[in-house]
C-alpha positions as CSV (number, residue, x, y, z in Angstrom):
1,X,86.4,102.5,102.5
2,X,83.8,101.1,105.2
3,X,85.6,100.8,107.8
4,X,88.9,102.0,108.8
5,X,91.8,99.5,107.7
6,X,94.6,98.8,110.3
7,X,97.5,100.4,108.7
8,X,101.1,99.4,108.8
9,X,104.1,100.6,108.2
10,X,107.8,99.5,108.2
11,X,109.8,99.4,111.1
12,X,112.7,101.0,108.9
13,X,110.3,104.3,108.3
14,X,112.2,105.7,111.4
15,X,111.1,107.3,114.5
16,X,109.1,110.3,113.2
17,X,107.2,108.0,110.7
18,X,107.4,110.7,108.1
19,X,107.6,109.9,104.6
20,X,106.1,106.4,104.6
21,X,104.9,103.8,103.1
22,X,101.7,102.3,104.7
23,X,99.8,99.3,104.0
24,X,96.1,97.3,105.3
25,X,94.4,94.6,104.0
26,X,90.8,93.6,104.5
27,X,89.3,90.9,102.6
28,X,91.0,90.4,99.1
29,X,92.0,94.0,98.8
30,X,95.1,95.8,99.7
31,X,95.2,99.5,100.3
32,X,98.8,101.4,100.0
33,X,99.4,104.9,100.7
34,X,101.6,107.4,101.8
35,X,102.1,108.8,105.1
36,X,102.1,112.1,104.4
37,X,99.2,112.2,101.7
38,X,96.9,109.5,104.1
39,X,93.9,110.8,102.0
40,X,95.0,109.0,98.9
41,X,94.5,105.1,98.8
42,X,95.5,103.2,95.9
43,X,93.3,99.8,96.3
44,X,94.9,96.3,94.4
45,X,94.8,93.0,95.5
46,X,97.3,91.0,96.8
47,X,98.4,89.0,93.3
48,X,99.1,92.6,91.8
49,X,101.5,93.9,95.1
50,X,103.2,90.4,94.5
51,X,103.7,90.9,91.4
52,X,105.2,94.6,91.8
53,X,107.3,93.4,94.6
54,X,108.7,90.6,92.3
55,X,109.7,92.6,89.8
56,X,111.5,95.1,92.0
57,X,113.5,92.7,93.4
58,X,114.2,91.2,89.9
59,X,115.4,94.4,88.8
60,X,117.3,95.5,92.7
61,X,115.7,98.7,93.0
């Protein structure tokens, strides 16, 4: 990465903020990772995290 993404996180990650789920967008690519590996990114784009989020809900993980 260039330039260092804005991460995010949910507000249900808790106070510590261990153990999360983290996401930053720039451009048409999406970066996830987790919060206690921050050194490995997975890069998509956003029609793929629809996608994957659409078929959790479909199948209420």
């Amino acid at each position: 990465m260039s330039q260092e993404p804005q991460w995010q996180k949910s507000s249900f990650s808790g106070a510590n903020g261990e153990n999360c789920v983290e996401v930053a967008q720039h451009g048409r690519t999406v970066w996830i990772r987790e919060s206690d590996t921050p050194e490995t990114v997975l890069a998509t784009n956003p029609t793929n995290v629809r996608a994957f989020l659409r078929s959790l809900k479909e199948q209420h993980v």
